[in-house]
N, C-alpha and C positions, 0 to 999 in steps of 0.2 A: 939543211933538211936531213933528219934520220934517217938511217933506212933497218927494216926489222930484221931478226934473227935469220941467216938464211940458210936451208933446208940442204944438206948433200945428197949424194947418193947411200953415202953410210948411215945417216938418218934410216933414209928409206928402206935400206935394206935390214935395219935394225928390227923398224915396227914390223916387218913383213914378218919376220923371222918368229917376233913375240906371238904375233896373229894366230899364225901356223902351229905354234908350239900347243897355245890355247885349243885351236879347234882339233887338232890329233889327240888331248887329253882328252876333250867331250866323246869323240868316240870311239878313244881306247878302253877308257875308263866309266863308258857308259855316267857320265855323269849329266844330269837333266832336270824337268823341275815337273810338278805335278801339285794339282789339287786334291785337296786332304777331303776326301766325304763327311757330308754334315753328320753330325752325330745323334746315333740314332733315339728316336723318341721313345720316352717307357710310359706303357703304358700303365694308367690311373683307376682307383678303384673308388667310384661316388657310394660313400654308405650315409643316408638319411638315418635322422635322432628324427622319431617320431615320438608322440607324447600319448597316443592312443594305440592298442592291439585289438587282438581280434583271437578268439579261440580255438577259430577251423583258420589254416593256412589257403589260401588263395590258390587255382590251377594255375595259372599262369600271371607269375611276379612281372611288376612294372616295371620296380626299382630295389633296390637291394636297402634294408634296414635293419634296425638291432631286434625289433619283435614283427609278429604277422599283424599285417592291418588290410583286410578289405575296405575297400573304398566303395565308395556309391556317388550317385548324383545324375544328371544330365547328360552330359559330355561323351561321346565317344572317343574322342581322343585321350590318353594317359597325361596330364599332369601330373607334376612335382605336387607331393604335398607338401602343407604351410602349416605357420599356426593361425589359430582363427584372431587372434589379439594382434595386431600391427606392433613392431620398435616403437621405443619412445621417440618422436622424431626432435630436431635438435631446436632452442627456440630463439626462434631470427633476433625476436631483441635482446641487447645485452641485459644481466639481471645484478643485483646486486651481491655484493660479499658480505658475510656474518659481519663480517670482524675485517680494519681495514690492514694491508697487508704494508710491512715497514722493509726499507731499504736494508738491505745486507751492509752495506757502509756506513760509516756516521755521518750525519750531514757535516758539511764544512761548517766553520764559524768563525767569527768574525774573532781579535784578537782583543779580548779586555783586559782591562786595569785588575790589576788584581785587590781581590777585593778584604776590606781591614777586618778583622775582628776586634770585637768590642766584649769589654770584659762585663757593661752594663747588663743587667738582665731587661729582656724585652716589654715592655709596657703594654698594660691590659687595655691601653685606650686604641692599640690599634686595630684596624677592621678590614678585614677580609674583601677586598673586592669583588671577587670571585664567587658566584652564586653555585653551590655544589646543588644538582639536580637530581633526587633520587631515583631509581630505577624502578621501575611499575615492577610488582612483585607477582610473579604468576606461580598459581594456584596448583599444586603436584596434584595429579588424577588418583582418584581412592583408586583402593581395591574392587570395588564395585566397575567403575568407570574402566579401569585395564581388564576385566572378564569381558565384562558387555563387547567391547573391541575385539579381543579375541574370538569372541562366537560369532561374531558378525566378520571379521575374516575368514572363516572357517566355514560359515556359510556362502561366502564370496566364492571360494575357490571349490565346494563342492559344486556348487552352479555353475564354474566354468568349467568344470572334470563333467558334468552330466551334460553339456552343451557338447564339447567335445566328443563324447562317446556317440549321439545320437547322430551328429555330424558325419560319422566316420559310419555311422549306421544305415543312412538312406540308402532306401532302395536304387538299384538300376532302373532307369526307362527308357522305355522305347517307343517314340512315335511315328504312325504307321498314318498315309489318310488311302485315298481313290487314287491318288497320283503315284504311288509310292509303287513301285516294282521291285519286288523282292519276292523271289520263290520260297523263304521259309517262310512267310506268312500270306503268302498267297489263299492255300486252302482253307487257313483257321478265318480270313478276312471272308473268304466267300459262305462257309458255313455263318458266321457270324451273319452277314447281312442277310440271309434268308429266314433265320430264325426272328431279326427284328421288326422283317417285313412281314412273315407269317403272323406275330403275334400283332404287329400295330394295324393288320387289316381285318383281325379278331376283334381287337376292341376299340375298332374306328368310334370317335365321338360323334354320339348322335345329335351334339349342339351343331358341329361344322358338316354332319351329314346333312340336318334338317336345314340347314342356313346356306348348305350349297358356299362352304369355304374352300379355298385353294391357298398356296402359297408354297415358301419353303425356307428351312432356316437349317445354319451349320453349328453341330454338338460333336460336342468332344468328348467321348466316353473312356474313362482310365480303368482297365480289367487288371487284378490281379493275378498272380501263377494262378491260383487255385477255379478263376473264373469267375466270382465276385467283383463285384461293381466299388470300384472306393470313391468316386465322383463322378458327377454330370457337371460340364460347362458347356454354359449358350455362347455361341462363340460369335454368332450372327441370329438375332429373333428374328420373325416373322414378321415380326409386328401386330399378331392375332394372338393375346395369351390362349385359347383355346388350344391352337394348335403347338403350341409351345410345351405347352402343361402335357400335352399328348403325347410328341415327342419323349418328353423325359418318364412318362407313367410308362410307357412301353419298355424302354429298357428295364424298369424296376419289375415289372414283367415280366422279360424276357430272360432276365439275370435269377442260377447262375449260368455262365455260357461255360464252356468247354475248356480246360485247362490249356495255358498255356504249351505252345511246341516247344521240344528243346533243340533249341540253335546254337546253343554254345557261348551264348554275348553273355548270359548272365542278366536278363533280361529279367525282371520281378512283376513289371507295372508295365502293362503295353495300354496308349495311348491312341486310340480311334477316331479319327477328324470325319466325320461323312457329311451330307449333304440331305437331308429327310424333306423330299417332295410332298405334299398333300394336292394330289391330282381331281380331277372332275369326275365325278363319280365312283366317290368316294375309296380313294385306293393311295396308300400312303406306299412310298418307296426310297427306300438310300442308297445313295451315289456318291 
């Protein structure tokens, strides 16, 4: 049985000696280790390619682009704008090729006999196995046929240039109903419903006065800046056209109402949700 390497004291005092030397260089020599800081992040500048402008510059930009484009629509929140036409998306089945596509190599082949020449000339008795198919011959488009195309492309794309423009056109809206607490249209909402009420209990229908009708149904009246009425929507009938037809005669009545406040949204089209009661003897009210 072996026995392994055995260890002196000059060993030991060897390693000590290395140990020492090492750790009196680390801190004569200040030598030590440390983490390198991540590198820092530079910052990015998002510029949109829009395809539509606008004449007057916007107060307050959403996003940075190469011309001014006010936007419009619904949304209080700022959106990225798009374009209105979606990518071609890509098509799940496979399609075919014009023309089929050949190997960069020659195919291998088999090793033949080489083949005789014959000095005879070739005999007219013999016959082509081979059926040559000819190619359906399509028809080049006149000069008429390539205009027509052309104006109808050109009418294509001015229809998607005048889509686009009206697009980028709409109005702001704002819709406000009974529920809605906001101090900038607090006072224009109270004036509003007392002039609707003054005028719908001016000219109460004498069918639902003489017939003793009640009920109540909810309209949506959209006012422009200027005070003008651009629609009425029944949003809940009555169920009594009488009182219906009354409803919506009174605002044409009542309209125009008072210009829009300025709030600062940008707001074109303010949007009125109320509630028009026809109560018992005979007094109409909105809530």
């Amino acid at each position: 049985m072996s026995q392994g390497p055995r260890i002196t004291s000059t060993d030991r005092l060897s390693a000590t000696l290395v140990f020492s030397l090492i750790a009196h260089g680390v801190l004569a020599l200040g030598i030590g280790f440390s983490i390198d800081d991540p590198a820092p992040v530079v910052p990015t500048l998002d510029v949109i390619l829009v395809q539509t402008h606008s004449n007057e510059a916007p107060d307050k930009a959403d996003f940075l682009a190469q011309a001014n484009q006010s936007g419009g629509g619904e949304s209080e929140d700022a959106k990225r704008p798009s374009e209105m036409q979606p990518a071609p998306a890509p098509n799940p089945a496979p399609g075919l090729a014009p023309a089929p596509l050949e190997a960069g190599a020659p195919k291998p082949r088999e090793n033949a006999r080489e083949a005789m020449l014959a000095s005879v000339a070739p005999s007219t008795q013999q016959v082509d196995n081979q059926q040559v198919v000819a190619a359906p011959s399509m028809p080049l488009p006149t000069s008429r046929d390539m205009i027509e195309r052309s104006l109808e492309m050109a009418r294509l794309a001015a229809s998607v240039e005048r889509r686009e423009q009206q697009y980028a056109k709409r109005p702001k809206r704002k819709f406000v109903s009974a529920n809605t607490k906001e101090y900038a249209y607090a006072a224009y909402l109270r004036a509003w419903q007392a002039r609707v009420e003054r005028i719908g209990n001016l000219n109460y229908p004498d069918e639902a006065r003489r017939r003793g009708l009640v009920g109540q149904l909810v309209m949506t009246v959209a006012v422009r800046r200027d005070g003008s009425v651009e629609g009425i929507t029944l949003v809940q009938p009555s169920g009594i056209a009488v009182l219906d037809e009354a409803a919506q005669r009174t605002v044409r009545l009542a309209e125009p109402f008072g210009p829009l406040p300025d709030t600062g949204d940008g707001t074109d089209i303010l949007h009125i949700t109320r509630t028009w009661h026809y109560l018992p003897g005979a007094t109409m009210q909105s809530r």
